[in-house]
TORPA-609172 format. One record per residue: z negated, x, y of N, C-alpha, C in turn; residue in one letter. Coordinates in steps of 0.05 Angstrom, whole numbers, plus 5000, padded with zeros to 4 digits. Each point is the difference from the previous one (the first is absolute). Example, Ala and Ser with C-alpha at 12.3 -4.5 7.8 and 13.67 -1.06 7.14 Angstrom:
! TORPA-609172
484452644886500049825024500050185024a 501449935021499950165024498649855022s 
! end
This chain:
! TORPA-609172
193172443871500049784980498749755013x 501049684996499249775006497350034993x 497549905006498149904992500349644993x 498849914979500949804993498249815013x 500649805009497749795014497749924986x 498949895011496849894982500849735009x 498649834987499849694995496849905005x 499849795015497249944995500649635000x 499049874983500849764989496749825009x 500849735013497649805018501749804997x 497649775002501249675003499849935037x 501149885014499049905019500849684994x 498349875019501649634992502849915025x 501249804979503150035010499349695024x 502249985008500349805014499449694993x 501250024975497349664995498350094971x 497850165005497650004993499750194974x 502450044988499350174970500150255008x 499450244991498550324988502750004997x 502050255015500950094995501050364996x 500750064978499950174986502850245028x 498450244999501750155020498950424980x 502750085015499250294998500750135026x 499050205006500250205028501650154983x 502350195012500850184993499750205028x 498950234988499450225025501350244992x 500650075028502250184994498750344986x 501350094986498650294986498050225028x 498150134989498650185015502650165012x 500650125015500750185023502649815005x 501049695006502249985005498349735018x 500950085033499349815015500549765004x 498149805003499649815005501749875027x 502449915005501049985023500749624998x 499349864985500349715005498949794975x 499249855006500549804972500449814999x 500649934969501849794990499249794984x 501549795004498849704986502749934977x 498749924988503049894977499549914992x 501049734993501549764987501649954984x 498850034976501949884972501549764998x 502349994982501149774995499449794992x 502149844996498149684986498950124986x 498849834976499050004975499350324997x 499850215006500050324997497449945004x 498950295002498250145007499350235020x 498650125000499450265015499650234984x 500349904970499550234975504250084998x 501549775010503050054987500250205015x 502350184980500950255007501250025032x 501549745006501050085027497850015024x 498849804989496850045025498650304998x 500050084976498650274995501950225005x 502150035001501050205004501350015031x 499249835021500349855015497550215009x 497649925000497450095016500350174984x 499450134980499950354996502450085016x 502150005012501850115014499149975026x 498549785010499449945029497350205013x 498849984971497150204991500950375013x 502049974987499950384987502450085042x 501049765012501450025016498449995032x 496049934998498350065009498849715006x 500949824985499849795011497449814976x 497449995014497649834988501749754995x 499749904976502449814990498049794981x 500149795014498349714982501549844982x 499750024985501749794975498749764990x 499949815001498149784984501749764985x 499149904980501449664988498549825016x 503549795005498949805018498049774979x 498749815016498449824979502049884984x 498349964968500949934978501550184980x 500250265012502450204982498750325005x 500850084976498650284994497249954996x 498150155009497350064994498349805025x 501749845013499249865021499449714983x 498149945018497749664997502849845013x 498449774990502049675010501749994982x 500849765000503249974984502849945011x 501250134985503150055019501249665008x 500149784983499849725009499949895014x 496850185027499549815014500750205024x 501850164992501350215028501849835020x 500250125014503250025019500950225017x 501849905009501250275020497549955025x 499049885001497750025037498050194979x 499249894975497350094993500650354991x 502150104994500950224997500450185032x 501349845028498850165021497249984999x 498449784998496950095005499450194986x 501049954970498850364986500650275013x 502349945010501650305017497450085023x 499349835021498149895019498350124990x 498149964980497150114985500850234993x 501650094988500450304994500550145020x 501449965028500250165022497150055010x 498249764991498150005021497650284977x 500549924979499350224978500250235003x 502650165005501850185012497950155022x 500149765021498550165029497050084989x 498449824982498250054995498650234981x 502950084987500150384995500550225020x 499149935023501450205016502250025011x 502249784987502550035023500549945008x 502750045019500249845028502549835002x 501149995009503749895003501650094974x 501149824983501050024980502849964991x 501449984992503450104987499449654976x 501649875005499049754977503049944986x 499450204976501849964982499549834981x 503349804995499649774976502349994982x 500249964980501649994971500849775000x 503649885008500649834993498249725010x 498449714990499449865023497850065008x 498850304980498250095018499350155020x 502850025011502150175036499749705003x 501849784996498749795019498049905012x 497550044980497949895014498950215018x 500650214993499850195012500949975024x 501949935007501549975031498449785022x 499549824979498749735009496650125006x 498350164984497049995007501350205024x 501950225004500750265017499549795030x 501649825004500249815022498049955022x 497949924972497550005012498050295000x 500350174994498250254993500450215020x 498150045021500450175016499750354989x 498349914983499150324982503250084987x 501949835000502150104982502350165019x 500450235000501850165019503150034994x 501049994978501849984986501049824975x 502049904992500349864978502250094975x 499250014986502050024967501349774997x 502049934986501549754983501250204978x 499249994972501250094982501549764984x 502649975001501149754978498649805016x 499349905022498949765007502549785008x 499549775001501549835001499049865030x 501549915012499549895030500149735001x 499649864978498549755000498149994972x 498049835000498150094970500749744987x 502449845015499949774988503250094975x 500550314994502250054988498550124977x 498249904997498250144971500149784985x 501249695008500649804978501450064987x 502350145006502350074985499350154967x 497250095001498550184981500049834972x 499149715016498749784982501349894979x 500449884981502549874989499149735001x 501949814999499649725010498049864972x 500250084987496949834980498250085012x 499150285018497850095003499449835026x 501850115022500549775023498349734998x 501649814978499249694998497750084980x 498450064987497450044994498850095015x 499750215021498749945023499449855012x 502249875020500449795010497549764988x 501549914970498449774982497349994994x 499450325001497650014980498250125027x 500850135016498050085020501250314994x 499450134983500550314987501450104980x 501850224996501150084981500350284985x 501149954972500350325000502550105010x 500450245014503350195012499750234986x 501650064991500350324992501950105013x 499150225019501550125024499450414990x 497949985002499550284985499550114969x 498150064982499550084978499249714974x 497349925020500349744986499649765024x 498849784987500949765012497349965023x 500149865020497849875014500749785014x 496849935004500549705012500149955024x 501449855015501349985030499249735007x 498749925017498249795006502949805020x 499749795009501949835018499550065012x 497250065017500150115038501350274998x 500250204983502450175013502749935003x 500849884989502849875005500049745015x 498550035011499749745022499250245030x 498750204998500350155016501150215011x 501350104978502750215005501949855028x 500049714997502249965025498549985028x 497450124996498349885025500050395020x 501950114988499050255016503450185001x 499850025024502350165007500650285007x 499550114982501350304996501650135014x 502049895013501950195023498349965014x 499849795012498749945029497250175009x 498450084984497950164992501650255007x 501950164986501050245004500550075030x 501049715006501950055026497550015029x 497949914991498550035017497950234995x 500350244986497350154986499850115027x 501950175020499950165018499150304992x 501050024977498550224981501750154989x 500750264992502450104978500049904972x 502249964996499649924978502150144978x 499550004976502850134971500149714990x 502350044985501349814979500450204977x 499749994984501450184974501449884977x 501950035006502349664971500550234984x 499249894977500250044972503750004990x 501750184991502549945004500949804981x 498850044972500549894981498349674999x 499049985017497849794997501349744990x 499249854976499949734993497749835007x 497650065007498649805008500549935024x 499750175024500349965036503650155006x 501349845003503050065004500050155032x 502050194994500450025031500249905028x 501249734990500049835032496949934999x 497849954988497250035006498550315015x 501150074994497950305003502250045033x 502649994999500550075025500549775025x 499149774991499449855022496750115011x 499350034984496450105002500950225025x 500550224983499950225012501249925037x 502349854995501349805032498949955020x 498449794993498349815013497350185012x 499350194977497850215017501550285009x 502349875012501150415012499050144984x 499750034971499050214992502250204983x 499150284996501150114984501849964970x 501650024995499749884979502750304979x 497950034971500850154986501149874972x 501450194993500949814966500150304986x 498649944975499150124968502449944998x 502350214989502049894981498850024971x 501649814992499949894972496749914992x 498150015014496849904997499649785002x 498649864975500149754987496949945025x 499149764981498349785017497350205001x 500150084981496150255001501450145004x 502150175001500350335008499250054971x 500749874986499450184961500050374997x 503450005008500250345002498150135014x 498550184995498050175016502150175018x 502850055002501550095026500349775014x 500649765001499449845016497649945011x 498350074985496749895013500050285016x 501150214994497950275016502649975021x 502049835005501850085027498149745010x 499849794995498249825011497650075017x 498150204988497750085009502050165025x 502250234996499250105021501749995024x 501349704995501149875015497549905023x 498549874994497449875010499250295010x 499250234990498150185011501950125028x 503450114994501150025024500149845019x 499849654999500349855015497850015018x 497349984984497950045030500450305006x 500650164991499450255007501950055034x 502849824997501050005025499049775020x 499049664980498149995028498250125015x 498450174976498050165013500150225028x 502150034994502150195024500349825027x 502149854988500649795026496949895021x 498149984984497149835015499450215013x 
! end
């Protein structure tokens, strides 16, 4: 029988200055410890949404010490989402890796959800502790998350400095420097230089990140690249989320071979 993981839940501080909110997931008593993992929620998401959680309890129970945290401004995390961007979201990635080592582990797997596999690719670039990379539903430019926006929200941004978007459950506010910075960072180019293994995992059904996103990604970083049939933008179906998980757990399990 599985033993079920334990959880142990800490703040560390993110990349520009707020408390952010994280959980360890460890893998159950008698099932070894053979790597761990970093993950990165979606926009506006969390590290409480089901795909992040069923995400690290799979990465957990598959031996893998698995960090989950909300980036600043969202979930149980300090700051406000307003004064984010895509750089201040790698710095959070950055503080949580450095979090990570400071539990005990070593070289890590840096899995991200949609543009949180982007930034993911982008802090990976720089992150020597990162040995492998995830893209779940990620898009290979972060400047294709305008498409999210609808044009009142757009030009109230723009006008007002900040606005509200409703992209997930409910609405939040999106400051002008992220949309003034989304075009400042290049996502293939990042892949194409990780020198690292990397997955793609496209969502088949996906309406938010279309296929020609996820498989230019996957392109540009030689990486693997898998498709969920019929699996929407979270992996809703729990058969899509559990081929998801053990898509990811076979994938290192044959890097692990190849190294």
């Amino acid at each position: 029988m599985t033993v079920a993981s334990t959880t142990e839940s800490f703040e560390f501080t993110g990349g520009a200055g707020a408390r952010l909110a994280a959980v360890l997931h460890r893998p159950g008593d008698g099932t070894s410890v053979i790597g761990a993992a970093l993950l990165c929620h979606c926009f506006t998401c969390s590290k409480d949404l089901f795909t992040t959680t069923r995400i690290a309890k799979g990465l957990a129970a598959g031996g893998y010490l698995t960090l989950a945290f909300d980036f600043t401004g969202l979930g149980e995390s300090g700051g406000e989402l307003a004064d984010t961007t895509v750089a201040t979201n790698v710095s959070d990635i950055t503080a949580a890796a450095v979090a990570l080592i400071r539990r005990g582990a070593g070289p890590c797997v840096l899995v991200g959800h949609s543009l949180g596999g982007a930034a993911a690719v982008l802090a990976a670039s720089r992150l020597h502790t990162v040995a492998q990379v995830v893209a779940v539903a990620s898009p290979a430019s972060v400047a294709h998350v305008e498409h999210l926006f609808s044009e009142e929200a757009l030009e109230q941004i723009r006008s007002q400095g900040s606005g509200e978007v409703r992209i997930g459950p409910k609405p939040v506010r999106v400051g002008r420097d992220f949309l003034d910075d989304l075009h400042r960072h290049d996502v293939a180019t990042a892949a194409a230089s990780l020198g690292r293994p990397m997955l793609v995992v496209q969502a088949g059904a996906d309406t938010v990140v279309g296929a020609d996103q996820t498989e230019a990604l996957a392109e540009a970083g030689s990486a693997t690249l898998h498709t969920v049939a019929g699996a929407d933008h979270l992996f809703t179906d729990r058969g899509h989320s559990d081929e998801l998980v053990r898509t990811i757990l076979d994938w290192l399990s044959t890097v692990r071979t190849r190294a």
